[in-house]
TORKOL-4160 file (C-alpha; in steps of 0.2 Angstrom, whole numbers, padded with zeros to 4 digits, m for minus):
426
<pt num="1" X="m0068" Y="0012" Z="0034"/>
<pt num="2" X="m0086" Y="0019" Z="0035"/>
<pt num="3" X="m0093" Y="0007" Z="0050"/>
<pt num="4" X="m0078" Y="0017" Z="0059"/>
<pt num="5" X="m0086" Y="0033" Z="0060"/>
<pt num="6" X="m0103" Y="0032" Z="0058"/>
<pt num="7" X="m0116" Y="0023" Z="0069"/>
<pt num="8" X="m0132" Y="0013" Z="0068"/>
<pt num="9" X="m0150" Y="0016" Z="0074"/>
<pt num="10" X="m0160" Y="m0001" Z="0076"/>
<pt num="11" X="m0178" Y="0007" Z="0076"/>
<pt num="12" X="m0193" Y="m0003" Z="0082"/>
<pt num="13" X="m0212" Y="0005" Z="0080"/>
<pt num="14" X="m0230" Y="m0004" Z="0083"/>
<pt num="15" X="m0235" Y="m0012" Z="0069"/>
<pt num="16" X="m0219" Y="m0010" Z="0059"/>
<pt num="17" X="m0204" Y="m0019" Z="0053"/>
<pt num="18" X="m0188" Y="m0016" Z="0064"/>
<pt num="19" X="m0178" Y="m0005" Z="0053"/>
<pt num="20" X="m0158" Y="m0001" Z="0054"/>
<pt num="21" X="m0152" Y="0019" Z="0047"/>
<pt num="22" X="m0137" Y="0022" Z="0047"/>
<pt num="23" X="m0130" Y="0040" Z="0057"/>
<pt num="24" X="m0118" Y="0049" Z="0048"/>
<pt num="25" X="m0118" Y="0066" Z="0053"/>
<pt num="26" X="m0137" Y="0069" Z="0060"/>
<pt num="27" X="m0152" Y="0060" Z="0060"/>
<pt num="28" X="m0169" Y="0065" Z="0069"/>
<pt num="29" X="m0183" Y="0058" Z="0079"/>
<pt num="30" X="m0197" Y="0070" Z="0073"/>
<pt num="31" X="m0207" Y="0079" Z="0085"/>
<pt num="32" X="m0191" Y="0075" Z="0098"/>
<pt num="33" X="m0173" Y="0079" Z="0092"/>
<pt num="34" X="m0160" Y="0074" Z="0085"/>
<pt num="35" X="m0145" Y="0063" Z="0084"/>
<pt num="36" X="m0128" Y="0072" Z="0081"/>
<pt num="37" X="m0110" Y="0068" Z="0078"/>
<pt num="38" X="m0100" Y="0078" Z="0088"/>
<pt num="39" X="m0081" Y="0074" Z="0080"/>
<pt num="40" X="m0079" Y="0057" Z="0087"/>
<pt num="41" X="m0093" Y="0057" Z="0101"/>
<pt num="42" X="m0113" Y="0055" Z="0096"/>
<pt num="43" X="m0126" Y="0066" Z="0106"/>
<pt num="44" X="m0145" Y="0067" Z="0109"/>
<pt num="45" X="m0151" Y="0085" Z="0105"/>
<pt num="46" X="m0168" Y="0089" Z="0113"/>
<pt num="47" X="m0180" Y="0099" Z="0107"/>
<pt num="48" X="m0191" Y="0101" Z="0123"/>
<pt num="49" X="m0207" Y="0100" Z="0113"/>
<pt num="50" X="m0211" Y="0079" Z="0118"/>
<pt num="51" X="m0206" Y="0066" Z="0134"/>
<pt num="52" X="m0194" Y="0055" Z="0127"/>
<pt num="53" X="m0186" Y="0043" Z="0138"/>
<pt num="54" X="m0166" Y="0034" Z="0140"/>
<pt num="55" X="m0164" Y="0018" Z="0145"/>
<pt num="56" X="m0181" Y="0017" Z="0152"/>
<pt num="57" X="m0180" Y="0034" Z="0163"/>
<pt num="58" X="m0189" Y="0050" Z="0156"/>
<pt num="59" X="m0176" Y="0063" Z="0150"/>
<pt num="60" X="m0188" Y="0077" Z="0149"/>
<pt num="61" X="m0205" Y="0083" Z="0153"/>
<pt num="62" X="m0209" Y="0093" Z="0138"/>
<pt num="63" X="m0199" Y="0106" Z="0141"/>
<pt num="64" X="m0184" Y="0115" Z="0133"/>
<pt num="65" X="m0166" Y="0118" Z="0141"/>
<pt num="66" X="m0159" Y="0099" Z="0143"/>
<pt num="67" X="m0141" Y="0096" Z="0143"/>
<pt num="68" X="m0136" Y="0086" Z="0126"/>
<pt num="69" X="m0133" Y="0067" Z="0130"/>
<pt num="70" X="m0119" Y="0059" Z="0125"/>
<pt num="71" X="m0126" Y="0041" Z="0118"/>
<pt num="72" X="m0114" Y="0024" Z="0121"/>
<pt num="73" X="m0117" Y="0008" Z="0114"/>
<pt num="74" X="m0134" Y="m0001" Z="0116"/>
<pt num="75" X="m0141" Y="0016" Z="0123"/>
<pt num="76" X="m0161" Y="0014" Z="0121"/>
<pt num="77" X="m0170" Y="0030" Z="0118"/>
<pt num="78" X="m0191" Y="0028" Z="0120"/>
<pt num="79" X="m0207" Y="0038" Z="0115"/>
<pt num="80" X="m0221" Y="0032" Z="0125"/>
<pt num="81" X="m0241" Y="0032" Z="0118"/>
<pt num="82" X="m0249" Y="0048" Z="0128"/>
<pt num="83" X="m0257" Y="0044" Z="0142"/>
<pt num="84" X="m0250" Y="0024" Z="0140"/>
<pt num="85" X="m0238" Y="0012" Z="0148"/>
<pt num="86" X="m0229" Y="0006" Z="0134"/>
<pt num="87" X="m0218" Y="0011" Z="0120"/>
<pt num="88" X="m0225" Y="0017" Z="0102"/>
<pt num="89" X="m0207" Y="0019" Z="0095"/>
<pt num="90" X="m0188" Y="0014" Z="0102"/>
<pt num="91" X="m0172" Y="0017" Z="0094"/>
<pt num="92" X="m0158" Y="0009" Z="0099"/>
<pt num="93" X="m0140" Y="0016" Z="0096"/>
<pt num="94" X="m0125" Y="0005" Z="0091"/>
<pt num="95" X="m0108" Y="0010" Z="0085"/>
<pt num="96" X="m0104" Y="m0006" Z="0078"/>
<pt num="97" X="m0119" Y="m0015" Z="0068"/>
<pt num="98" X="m0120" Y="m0024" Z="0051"/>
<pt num="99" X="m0134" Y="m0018" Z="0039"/>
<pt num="100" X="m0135" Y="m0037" Z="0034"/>
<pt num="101" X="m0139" Y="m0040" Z="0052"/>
<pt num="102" X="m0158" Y="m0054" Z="0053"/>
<pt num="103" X="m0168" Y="m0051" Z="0064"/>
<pt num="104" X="m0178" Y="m0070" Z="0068"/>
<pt num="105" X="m0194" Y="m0072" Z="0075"/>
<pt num="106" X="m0203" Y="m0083" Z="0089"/>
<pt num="107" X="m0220" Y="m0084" Z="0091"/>
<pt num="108" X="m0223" Y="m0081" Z="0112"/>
<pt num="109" X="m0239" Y="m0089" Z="0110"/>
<pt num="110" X="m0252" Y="m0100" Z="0122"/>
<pt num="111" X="m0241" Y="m0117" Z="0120"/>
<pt num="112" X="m0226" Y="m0110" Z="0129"/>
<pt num="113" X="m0222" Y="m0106" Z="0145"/>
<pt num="114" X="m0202" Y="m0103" Z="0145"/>
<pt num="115" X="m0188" Y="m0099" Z="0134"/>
<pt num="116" X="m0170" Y="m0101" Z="0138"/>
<pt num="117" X="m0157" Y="m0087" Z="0130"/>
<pt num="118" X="m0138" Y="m0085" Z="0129"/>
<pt num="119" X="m0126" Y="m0076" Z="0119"/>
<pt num="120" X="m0121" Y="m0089" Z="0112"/>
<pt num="121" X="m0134" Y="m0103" Z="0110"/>
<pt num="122" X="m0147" Y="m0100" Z="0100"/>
<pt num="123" X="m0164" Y="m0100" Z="0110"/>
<pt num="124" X="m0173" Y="m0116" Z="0118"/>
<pt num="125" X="m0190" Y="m0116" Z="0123"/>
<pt num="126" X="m0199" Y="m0126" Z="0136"/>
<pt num="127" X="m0206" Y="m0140" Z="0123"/>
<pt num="128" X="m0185" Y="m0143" Z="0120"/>
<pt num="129" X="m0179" Y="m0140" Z="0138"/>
<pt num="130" X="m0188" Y="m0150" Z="0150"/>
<pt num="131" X="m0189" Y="m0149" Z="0171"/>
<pt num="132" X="m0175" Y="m0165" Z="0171"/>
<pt num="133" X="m0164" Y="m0156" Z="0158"/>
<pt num="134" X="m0161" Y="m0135" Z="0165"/>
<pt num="135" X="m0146" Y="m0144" Z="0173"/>
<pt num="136" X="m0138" Y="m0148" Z="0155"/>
<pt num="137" X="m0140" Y="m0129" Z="0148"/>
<pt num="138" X="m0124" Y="m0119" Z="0150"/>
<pt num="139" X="m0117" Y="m0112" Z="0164"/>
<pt num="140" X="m0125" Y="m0093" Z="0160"/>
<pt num="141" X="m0141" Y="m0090" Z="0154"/>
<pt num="142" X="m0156" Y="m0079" Z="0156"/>
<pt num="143" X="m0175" Y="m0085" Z="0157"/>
<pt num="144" X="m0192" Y="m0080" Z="0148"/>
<pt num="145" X="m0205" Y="m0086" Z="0156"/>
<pt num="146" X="m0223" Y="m0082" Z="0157"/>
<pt num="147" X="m0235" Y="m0081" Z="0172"/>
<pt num="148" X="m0254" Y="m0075" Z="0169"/>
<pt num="149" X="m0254" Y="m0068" Z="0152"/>
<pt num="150" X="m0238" Y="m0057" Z="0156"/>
<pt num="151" X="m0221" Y="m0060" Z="0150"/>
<pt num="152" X="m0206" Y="m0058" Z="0161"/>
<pt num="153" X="m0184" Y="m0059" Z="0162"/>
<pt num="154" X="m0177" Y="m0065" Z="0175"/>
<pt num="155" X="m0154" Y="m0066" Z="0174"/>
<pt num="156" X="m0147" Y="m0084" Z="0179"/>
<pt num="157" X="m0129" Y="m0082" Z="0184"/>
<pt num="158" X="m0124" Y="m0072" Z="0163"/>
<pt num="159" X="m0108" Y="m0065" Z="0165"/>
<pt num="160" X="m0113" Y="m0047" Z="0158"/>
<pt num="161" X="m0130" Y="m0046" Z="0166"/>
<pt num="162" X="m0146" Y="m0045" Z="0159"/>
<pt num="163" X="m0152" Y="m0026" Z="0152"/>
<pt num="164" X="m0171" Y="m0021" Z="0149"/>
<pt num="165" X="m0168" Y="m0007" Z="0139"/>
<pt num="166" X="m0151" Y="m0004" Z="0145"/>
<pt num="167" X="m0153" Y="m0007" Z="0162"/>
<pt num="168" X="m0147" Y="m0019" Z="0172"/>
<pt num="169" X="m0158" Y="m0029" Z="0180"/>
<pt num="170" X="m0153" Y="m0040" Z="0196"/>
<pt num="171" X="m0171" Y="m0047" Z="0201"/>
<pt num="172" X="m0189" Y="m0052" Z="0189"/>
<pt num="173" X="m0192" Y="m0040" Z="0177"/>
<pt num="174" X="m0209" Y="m0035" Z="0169"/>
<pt num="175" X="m0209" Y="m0036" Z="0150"/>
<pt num="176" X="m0217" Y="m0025" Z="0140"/>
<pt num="177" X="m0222" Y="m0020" Z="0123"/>
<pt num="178" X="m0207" Y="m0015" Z="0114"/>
<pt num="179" X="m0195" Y="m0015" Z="0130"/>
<pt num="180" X="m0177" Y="m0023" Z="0123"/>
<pt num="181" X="m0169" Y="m0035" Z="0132"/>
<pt num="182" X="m0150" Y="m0037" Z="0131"/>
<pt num="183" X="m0140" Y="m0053" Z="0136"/>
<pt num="184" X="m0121" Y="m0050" Z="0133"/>
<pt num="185" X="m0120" Y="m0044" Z="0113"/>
<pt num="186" X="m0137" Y="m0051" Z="0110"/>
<pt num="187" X="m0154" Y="m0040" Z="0107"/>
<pt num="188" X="m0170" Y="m0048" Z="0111"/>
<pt num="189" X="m0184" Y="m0037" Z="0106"/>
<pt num="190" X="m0204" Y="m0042" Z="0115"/>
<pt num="191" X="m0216" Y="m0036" Z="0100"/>
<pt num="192" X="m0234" Y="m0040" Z="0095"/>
<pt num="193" X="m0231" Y="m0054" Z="0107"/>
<pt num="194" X="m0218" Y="m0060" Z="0095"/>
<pt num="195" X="m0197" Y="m0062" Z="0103"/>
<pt num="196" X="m0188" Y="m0055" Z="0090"/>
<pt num="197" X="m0169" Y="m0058" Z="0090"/>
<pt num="198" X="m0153" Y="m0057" Z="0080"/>
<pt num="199" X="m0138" Y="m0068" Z="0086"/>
<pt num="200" X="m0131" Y="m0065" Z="0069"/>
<pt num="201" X="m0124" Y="m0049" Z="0075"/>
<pt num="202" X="m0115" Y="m0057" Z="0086"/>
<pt num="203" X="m0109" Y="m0072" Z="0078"/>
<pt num="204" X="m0104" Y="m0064" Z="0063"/>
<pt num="205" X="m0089" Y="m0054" Z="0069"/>
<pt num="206" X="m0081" Y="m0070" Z="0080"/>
<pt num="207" X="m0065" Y="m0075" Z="0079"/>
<pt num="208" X="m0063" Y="m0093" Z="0073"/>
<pt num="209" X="m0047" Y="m0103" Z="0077"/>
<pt num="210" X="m0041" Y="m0118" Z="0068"/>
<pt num="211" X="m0023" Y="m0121" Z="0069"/>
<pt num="212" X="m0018" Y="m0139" Z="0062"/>
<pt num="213" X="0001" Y="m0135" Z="0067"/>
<pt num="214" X="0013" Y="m0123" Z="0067"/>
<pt num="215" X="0029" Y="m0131" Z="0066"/>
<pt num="216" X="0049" Y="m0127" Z="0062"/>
<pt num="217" X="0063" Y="m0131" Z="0056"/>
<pt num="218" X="0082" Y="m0133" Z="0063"/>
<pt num="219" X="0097" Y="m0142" Z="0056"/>
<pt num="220" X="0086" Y="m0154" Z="0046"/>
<pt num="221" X="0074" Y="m0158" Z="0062"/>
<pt num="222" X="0055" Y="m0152" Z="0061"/>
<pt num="223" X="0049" Y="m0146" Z="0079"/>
<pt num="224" X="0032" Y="m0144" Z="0081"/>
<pt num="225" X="0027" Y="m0129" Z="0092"/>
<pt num="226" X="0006" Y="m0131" Z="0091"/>
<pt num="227" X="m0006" Y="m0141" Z="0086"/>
<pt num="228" X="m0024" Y="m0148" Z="0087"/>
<pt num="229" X="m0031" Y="m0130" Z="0092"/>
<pt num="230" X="m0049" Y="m0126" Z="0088"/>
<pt num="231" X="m0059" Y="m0113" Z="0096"/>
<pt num="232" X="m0074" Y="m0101" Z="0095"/>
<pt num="233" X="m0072" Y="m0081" Z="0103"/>
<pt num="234" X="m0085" Y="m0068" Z="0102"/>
<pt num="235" X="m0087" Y="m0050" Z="0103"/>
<pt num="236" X="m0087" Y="m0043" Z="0120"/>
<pt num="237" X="m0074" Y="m0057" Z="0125"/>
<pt num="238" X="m0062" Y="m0056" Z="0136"/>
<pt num="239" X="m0050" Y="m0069" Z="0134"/>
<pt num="240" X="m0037" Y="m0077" Z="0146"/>
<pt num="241" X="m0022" Y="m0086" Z="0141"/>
<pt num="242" X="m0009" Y="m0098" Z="0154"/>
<pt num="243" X="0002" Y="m0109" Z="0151"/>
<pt num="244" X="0019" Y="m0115" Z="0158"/>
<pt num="245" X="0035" Y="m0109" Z="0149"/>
<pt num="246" X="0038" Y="m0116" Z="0134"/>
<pt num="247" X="0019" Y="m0119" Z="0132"/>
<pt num="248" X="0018" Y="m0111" Z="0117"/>
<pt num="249" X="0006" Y="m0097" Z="0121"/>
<pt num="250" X="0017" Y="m0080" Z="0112"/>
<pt num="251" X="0017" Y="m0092" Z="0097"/>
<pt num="252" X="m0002" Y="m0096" Z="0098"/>
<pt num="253" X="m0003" Y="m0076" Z="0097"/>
<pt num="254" X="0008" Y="m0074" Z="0085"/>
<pt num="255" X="0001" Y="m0087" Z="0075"/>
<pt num="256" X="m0017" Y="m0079" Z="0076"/>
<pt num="257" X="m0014" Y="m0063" Z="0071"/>
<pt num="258" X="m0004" Y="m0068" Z="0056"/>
<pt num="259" X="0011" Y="m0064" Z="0059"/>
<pt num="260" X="0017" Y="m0083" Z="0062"/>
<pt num="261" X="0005" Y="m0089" Z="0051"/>
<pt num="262" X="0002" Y="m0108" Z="0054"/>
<pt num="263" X="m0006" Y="m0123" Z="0044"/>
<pt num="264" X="m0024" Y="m0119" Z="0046"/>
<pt num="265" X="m0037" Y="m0108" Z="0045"/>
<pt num="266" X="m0040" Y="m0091" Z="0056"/>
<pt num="267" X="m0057" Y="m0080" Z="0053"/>
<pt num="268" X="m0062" Y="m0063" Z="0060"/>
<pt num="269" X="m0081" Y="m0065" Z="0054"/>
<pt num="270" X="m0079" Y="m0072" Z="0037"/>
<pt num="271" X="m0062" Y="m0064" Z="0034"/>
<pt num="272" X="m0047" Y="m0076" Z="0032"/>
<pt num="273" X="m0035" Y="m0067" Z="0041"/>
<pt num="274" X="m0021" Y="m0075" Z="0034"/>
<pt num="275" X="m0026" Y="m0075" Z="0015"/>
<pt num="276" X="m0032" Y="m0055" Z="0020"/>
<pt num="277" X="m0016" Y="m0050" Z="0031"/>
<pt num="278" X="m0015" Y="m0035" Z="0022"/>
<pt num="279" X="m0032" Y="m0028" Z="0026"/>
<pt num="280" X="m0034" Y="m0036" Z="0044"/>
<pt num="281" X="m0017" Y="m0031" Z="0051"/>
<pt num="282" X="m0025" Y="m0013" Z="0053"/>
<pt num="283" X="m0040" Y="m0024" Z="0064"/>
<pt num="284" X="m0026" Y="m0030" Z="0076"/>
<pt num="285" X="m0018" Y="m0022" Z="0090"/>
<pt num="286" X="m0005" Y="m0032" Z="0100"/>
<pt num="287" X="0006" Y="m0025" Z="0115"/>
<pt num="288" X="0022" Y="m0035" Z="0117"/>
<pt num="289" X="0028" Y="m0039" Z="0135"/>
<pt num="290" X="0044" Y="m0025" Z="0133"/>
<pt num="291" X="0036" Y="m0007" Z="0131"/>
<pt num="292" X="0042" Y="0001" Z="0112"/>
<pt num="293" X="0040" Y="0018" Z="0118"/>
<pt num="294" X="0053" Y="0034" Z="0114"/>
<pt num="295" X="0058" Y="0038" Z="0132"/>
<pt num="296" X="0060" Y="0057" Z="0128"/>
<pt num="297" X="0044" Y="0059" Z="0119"/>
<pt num="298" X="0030" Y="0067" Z="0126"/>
<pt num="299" X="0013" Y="0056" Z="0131"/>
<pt num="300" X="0004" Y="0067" Z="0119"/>
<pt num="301" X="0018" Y="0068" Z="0104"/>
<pt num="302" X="0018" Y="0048" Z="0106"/>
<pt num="303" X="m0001" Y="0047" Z="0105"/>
<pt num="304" X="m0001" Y="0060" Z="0091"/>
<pt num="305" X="0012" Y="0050" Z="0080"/>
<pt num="306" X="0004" Y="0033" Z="0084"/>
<pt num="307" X="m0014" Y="0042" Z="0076"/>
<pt num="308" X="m0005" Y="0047" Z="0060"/>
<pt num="309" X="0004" Y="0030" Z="0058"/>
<pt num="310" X="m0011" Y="0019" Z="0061"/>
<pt num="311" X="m0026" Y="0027" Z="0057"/>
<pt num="312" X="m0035" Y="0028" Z="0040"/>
<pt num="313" X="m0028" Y="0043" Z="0028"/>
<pt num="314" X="m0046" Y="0050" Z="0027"/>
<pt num="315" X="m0045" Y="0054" Z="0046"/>
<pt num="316" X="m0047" Y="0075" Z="0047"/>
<pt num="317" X="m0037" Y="0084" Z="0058"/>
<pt num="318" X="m0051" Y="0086" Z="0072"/>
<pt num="319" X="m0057" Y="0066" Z="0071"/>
<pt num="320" X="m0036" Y="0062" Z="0075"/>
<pt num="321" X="m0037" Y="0074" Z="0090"/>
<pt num="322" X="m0056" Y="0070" Z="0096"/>
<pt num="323" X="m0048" Y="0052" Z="0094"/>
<pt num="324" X="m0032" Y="0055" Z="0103"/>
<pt num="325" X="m0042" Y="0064" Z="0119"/>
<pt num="326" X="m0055" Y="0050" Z="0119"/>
<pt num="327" X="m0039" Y="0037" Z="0121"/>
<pt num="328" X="m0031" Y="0046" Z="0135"/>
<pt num="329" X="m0047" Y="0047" Z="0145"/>
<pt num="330" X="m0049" Y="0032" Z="0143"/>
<pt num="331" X="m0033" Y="0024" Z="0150"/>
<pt num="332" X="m0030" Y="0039" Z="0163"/>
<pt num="333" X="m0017" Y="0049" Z="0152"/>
<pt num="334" X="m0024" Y="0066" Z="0152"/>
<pt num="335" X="m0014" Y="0075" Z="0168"/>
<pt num="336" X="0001" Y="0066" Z="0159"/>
<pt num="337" X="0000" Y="0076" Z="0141"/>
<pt num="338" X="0015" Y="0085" Z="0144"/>
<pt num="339" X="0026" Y="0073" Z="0151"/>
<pt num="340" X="0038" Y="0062" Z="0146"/>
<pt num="341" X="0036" Y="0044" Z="0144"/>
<pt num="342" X="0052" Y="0041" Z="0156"/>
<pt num="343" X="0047" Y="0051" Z="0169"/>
<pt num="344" X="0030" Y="0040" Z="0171"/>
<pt num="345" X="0027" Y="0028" Z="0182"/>
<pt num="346" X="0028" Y="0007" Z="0177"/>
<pt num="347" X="0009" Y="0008" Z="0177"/>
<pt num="348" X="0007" Y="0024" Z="0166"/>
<pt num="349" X="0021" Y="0019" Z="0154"/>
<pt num="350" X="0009" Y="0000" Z="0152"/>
<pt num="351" X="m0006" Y="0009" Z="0149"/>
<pt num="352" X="0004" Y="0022" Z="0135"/>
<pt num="353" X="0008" Y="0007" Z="0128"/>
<pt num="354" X="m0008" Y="m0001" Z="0125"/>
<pt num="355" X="m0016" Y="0016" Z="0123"/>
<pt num="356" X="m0003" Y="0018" Z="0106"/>
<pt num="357" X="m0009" Y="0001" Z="0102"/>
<pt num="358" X="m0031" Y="0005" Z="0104"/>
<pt num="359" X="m0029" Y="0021" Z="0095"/>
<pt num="360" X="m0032" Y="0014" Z="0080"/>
<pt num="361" X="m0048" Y="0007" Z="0088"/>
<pt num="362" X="m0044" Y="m0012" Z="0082"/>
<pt num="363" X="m0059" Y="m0025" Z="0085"/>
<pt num="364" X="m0045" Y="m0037" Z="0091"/>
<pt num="365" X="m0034" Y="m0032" Z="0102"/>
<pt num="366" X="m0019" Y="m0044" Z="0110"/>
<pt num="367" X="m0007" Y="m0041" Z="0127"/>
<pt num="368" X="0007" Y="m0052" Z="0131"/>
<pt num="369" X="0010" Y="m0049" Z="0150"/>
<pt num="370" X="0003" Y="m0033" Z="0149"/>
<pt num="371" X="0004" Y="m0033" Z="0172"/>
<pt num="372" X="0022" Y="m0040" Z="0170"/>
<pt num="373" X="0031" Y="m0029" Z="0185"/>
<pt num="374" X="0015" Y="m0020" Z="0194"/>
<pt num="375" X="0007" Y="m0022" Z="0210"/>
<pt num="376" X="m0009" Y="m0030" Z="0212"/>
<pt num="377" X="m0019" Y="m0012" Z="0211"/>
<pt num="378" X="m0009" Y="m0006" Z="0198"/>
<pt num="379" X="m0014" Y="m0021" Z="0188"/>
<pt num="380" X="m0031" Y="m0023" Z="0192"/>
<pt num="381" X="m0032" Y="m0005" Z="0189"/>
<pt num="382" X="m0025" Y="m0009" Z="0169"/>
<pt num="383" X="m0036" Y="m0025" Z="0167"/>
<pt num="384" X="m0051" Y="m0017" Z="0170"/>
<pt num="385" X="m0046" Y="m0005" Z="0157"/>
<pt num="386" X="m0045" Y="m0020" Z="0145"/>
<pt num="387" X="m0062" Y="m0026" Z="0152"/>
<pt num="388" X="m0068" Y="m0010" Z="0146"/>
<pt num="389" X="m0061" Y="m0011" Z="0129"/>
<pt num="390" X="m0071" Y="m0029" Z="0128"/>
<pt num="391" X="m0086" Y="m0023" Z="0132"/>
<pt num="392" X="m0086" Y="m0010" Z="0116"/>
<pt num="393" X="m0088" Y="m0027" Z="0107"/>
<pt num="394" X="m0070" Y="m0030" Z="0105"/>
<pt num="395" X="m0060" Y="m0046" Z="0107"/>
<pt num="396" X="m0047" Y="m0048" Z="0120"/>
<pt num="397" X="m0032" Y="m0061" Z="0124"/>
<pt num="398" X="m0022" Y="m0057" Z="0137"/>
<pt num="399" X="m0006" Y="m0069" Z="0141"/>
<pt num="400" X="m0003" Y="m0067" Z="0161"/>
<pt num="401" X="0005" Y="m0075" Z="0175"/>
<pt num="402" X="m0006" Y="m0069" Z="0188"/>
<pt num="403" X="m0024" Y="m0071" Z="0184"/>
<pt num="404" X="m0029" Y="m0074" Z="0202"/>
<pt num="405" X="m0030" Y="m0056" Z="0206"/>
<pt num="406" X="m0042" Y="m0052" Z="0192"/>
<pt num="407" X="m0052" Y="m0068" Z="0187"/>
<pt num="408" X="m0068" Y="m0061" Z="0189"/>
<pt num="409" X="m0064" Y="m0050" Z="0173"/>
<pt num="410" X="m0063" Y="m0063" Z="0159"/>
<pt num="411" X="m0075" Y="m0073" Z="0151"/>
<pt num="412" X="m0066" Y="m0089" Z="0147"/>
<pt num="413" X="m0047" Y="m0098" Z="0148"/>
<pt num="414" X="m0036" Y="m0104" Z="0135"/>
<pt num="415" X="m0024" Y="m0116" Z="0144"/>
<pt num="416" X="m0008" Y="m0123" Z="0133"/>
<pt num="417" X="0001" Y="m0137" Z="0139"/>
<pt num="418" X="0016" Y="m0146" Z="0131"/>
<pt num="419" X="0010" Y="m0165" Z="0123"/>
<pt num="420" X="0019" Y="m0177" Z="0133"/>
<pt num="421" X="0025" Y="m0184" Z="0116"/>
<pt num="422" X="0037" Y="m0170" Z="0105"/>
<pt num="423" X="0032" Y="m0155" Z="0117"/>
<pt num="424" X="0020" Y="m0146" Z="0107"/>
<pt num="425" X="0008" Y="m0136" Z="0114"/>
<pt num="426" X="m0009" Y="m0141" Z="0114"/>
């Protein structure tokens, strides 16, 4: 459980390798501050005594007296050469980040004029993409290009955006030496006119789906309820799922999590979830359509039980409660502590449930009809909740009947239809 509570710098320097330390408890950037864990939440210290810059904007001016900053994922802290424009060292803050993370290089030399990135794609430059072919690359993308001798980003239409140095950028942006550009999960670093980049972060922690067929059996008779289903999800995905009734899609759920298991092959990274049910069912949430909630329970009592049920043994005291405050505010629960859960609203009560559910912080996370009986604000209100969730480089399927009213929030659509032949969905 250490990747759980501890985080990752990715530190970049002129002239060096890009290294990766991991963050305990503390770690500091000499001549600066420092980098604390405060219970669950990760703070930049300063010490007044150097101009250090996050995402891009100076923080200080040298002096003492700053308010600690709390860090969140893909936060870029910069120290700039005196007197310079550009970067002599950047540290890049993660949560979530494998040590056995590649880094792979492209050269950004005279014979190139273009590169063309994705999330998911690996690059393609100008030599492999010509004028008469941009209109074959996918949908979402983001441009390098070069003009002069300087390097630039421009977004084309990504889902996420594009970030330089966490920030997002709408319009043509300057690179420069050391400035990290982010393209959904995706770090691309410009160094010693070098693209450095490291896809296998992301790729590494999908979720692969290959169900052959998940059938039954009933007086004698074998139904088959899925079949032929192969997809790729990534981190920071938020997924949707439709399908008319009797489609199939609680059972293609059930069947990815492991708890229908079918003929076939599901993996979280390189983990066989079926062969690994044991260790992976602490990686999945799932929220059933009916609420499983103890009407008389307090909303704080509930969350407090659900944290000592689902979290690891080795959590202390002050990590369950720094967790349990954290999970509140996320969902809106905190002027609600004391009440009980049948006195809350339908909209409250959802997000209770989902919140009992997240606290355990799984990277995947499944709702089945989770804006079942809520108006349209209540639900958009509940779905960008889950957007959020996503964006911490979770993945998220969400079965609902009404995807019209928050579209824009998902990444992609699973749609299950019965076969004309047998009725299995497909």
């Amino acid at each position: 459980m250490e990747e759980k509570h501890s985080a990752m710098l990715v530190v970049c320097k002129k002239g060096s390798q890009i290294e990766k330390h991991r963050v305990s408890e503390r770690f500091v950037i000499e001549g600066c501050g420092e980098i604390v864990k405060d219970k669950e939440i990760y703070e930049y210290r300063d010490s007044g005594k150097s101009r250090i810059y996050y995402n891009g904007q100076v923080l200080n001016s040298g002096e003492a007296g700053i308010q600690p900053v709390e860090l969140r994922e893909g936060d870029v802290l910069g120290l700039r050469d005196t007197d310079a424009d550009e970067w002599s060292c950047v540290y890049v803050f993660h949560r979530i980040y494998s040590e056995e993370t590649v880094w792979r290089t492209v050269e950004m030399d005279d014979t190139q004029k273009h590169f063309y990135i994705s999330r998911h794609e690996e690059m393609k430059s100008s030599e492999e993409v010509q004028p008469e072919d941009v209109a074959e690359l996918p949908d979402h993308y983001a441009e390098l290009f070069r003009e002069g001798q300087d390097w630039y980003v421009n977004d084309h239409n990504t889902r996420l955006g594009v970030y330089v140095n966490n920030r997002k950028r709408e319009e043509r942006t300057l690179l420069k030496e050391l400035d990290i550009v982010r393209v959904g999960n995706t770090l691309f670093l410009f160094k010693d006119g070098k693209l450095y980049y490291d896809h296998k972060d992301l790729s590494s922690n999908s979720l692969v789906i290959h169900i052959e067929e998940r059938s039954v059996w009933n007086f004698f008779r074998k139904k088959v309820l899925l079949e032929d289903i192969n997809m790729k999800i990534y981190p920071g995905e938020m997924i949707l799922i439709l399908g008319g009734s009797g489609a199939g899609k609680t059972t293609f759920i059930n069947a990815v999590m492991g708890y229908e298991k079918a003929e076939g092959e599901i993996l979280s990274g390189d983990i066989n979830v079926y062969k690994n049910y044991n260790m992976m069912k602490y990686e999945i949430g799932f929220v059933p359509q009916q609420d499983l909630l103890r009407m008389e329970d307090e909303v704080y009592s509930t969350l407090e039980n659900a944290a000592e049920i689902k979290m690891p043994k080795s959590t202390t005291d002050e990590e369950r409660t720094a967790r349990i405050k954290q999970v509140m505010q996320l969902f809106g629960l905190e002027q609600e502590a004391e009440s009980l859960v049948s006195k809350l609203s339908g909209g409250q009560r959802k997000r209770l449930s989902i919140a009992v559910e997240y606290i355990a912080d799984p990277s995947l996370f499944f709702l089945d009809e989770p804006d079942s009986g809520l108006d349209g604000v209540m639900a958009r209100a509940l779905m960008e909740n889950l957007r959020g969730i996503a964006n911490e480089k979770k993945i998220v399927l969400v079965i609902t009947h009404s995807p019209d009213r928050v579209s824009d929030l998902f990444n992609k659509v699973i749609v299950l239809a019965k076969s004309r032949e047998g009725g299995s969905g497909r």
